[in-house]
N, C-alpha and C positions, 0 to 999 in steps of 0.2 A: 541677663541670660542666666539662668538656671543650669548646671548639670545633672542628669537623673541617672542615680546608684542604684542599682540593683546589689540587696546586702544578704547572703545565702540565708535560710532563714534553715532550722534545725540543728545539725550535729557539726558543722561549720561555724553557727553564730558566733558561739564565745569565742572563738580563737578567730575568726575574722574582727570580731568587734577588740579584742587585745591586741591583735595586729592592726590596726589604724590606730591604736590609743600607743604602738611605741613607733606609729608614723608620724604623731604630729597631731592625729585628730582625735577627739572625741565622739562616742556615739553614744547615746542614750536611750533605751528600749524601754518600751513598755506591755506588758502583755497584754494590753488591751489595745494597741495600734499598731497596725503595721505599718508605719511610715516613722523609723527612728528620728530624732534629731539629733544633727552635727553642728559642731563650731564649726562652718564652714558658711556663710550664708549663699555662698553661688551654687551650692550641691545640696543635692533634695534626696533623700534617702527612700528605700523601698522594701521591705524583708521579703524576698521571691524563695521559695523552694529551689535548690539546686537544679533539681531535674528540669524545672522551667523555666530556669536563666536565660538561653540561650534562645527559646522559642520570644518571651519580650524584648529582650535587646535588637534578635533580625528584625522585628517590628516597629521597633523604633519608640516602644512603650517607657523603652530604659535606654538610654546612651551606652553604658557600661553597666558592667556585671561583674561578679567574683563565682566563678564555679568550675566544678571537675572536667577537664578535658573529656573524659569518661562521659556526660552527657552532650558534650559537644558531636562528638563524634557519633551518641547513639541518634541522636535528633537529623543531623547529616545538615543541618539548616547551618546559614553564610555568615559569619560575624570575624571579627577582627580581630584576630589572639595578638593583645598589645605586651604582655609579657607573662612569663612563668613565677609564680609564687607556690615554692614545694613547700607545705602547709598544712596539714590535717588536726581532726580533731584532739589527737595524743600525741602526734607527734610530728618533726620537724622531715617525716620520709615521704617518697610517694606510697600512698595503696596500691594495693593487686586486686585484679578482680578475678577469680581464681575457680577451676573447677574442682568441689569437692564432693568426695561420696563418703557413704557411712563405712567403718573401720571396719566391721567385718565384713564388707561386699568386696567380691570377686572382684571389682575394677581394678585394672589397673593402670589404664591409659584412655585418654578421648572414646578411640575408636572399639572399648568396648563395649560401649555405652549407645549402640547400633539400636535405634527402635524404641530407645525408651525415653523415659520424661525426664527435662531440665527445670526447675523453675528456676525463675533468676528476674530480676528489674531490669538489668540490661539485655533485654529484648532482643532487638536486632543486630546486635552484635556479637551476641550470642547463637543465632543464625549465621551470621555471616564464618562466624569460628567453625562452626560444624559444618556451613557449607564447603569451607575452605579443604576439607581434612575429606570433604567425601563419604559423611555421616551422618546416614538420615534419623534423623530424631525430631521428638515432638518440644517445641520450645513455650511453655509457661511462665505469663506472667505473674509473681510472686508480689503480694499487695502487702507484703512485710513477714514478719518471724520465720524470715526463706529457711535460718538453721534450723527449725525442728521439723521439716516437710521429709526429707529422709527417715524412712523406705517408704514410708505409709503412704505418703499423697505424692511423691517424687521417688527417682531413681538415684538421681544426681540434684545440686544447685551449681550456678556460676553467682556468687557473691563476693564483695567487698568485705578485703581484712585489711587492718595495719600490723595487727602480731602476729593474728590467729590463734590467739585464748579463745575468742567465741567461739570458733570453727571444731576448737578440740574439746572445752566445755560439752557440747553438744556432738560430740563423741563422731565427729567428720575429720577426714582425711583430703589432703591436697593432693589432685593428680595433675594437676598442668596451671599453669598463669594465662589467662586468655590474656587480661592488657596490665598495663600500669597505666596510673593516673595521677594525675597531679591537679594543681589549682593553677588555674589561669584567669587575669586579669581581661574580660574583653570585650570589645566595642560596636556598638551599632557602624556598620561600614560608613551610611553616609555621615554620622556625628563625625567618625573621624575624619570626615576630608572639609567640617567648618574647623577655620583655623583657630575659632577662640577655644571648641571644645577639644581639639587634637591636644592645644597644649596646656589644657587642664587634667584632659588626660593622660598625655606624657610624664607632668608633674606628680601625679597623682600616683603612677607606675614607679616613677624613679622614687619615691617616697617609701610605699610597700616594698620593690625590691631591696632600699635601704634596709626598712625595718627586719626583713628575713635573713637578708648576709648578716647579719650583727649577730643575729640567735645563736650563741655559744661560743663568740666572739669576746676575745676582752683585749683591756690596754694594757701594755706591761711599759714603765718606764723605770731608768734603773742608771746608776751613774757607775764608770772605770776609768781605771786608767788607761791610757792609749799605747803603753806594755800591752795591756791583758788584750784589747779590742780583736787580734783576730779569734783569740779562741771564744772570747765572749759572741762574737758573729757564727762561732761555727755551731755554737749550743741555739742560738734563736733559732726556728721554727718562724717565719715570718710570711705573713700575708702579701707584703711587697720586701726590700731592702728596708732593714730598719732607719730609720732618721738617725741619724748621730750630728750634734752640733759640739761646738767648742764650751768650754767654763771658761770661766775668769782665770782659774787654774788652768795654765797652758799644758800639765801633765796629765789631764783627764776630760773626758768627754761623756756627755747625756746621752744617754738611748730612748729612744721611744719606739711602740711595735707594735702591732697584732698578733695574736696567737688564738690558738683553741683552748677554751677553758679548762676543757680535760688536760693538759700538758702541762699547766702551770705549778701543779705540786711534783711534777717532775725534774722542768726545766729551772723553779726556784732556788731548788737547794744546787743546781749544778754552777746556776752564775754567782751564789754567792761563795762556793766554793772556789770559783775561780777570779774573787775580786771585787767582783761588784757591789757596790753599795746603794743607799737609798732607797731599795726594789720597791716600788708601788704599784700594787694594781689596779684598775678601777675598769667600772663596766662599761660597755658601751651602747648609746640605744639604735643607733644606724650607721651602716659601713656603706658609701658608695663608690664601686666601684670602676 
């Protein structure tokens, strides 16, 4: 029995294909095949366009998928969100899908924007926003460079940022956040109720959710004395209680921990000022928790 991956194929690829490779699996592309191969031999790989992840998976075309909550909901079709992987192409946040207008337009809320054009890819969601608000306007679909459609062929867009360089590159202003989105792990419903594919795909989830908690994650181990231990407890920053065991020397004890790797050149200099010896740190590729 084969499992069938659906592997986001565009502005997702590389950091989906980096995220399996610090899960455990490799994936190997080529630009002339959409079908990657993995060191997995039970899972069969597929490169699908984000936007029509969700339409093969209800199908049954693909078991599972990796794609934006954001076209889950714009498709409105039945699939099995087996978990959350926050994941984008720059960065470890969700995206916004966001309504912006050009910087010297009048707008300055949703509802000024009464009667005129949106272009935007998410479609119907972008209906359903302006339905919601009691504001009738014309909703276009944008076939791509939606930033440079303001003023000339558009009034407004509703597009995808992660920073909002492009947005302001392109000389646009943010007036509202229609959604966040994130990456979701998910399943053709009836794959998930065969018991062998449920728990390949369980495995396969708890592996990726591994690989994302670890992202800016690291090990700090580090030896005290058992004097110093509660102030050195109060300086850690810990993911759970640190581990402390005993040494051979009954007067001192080993730490081990998680932390944020941003904190480390803060909290270093603090524990070794208060005693601690042997600090090492090293990285880690999956935290589960």
């Amino acid at each position: 029995m084969k499992l069938k991956l659906g592997i986001p194929k565009g502005s997702l690829e590389n950091a989906t294909i980096d995220l399996f490779r610090r899960a455990g699996f490799s994936i190997s592309t080529s630009s002339r095949s959409y079908f990657p191969a993995i060191d997995d031999p039970s899972i069969e790989c597929m490169l699908i366009r984000a936007q029509e992840m969700a339409r093969y998976v209800e199908k049954g075309v693909l078991d599972v998928g990796l794609t934006g909550i954001d076209w889950v909901v714009e498709t409105g079709l039945e699939v099995k969100s087996v978990t959350s992987l926050v994941y984008s192409k720059q960065s470890r946040q969700k995206v916004r899908w966001v309504l912006a207008v050009p910087e010297d337009s009048p707008y300055q809320k949703a509802e000024d924007l009464s009667g005129k054009i949106i272009v935007t890819e998410l479609v119907e969601v972008s209906k359903r926003y302006f339905a919601e608000k009691n504001v009738p306007v014309k909703v276009e679909f944008s076939w791509g460079a939606t930033e440079v459609k303001p003023p000339t062929l558009a009034d407004a867009i509703i597009e995808v940022t992660e920073t909002g360089s492009s947005l302001r590159a392109n000389r646009l202003r943010i007036i509202d956040t229609v959604m966040e989105s994130e990456t979701r792990l998910i399943a053709n419903c009836a794959a998930y109720e065969d018991p062998w594919k449920r728990h390949k795909i369980d495995c396969l989830a708890l592996m990726l959710k591994a690989a994302i908690d670890a992202q800016g994650q690291v090990g700090l181990m580090l030896n005290a004395k058992k004097a110093s231990l509660p102030t050195i407890l109060n300086i850690l920053p810990a993911l759970n209680s640190p581990t402390v065991s005993d040494l051979s020397n009954t007067e001192w004890v080993a730490l081990n921990t998680i932390l944020e790797e941003g904190v480390v050149r803060e909290v270093v200099p603090k524990l070794k000022a208060a005693g601690a010896t042997g600090i090492v740190e090293y990285p880690l590729n999956k935290v589960v928790l």
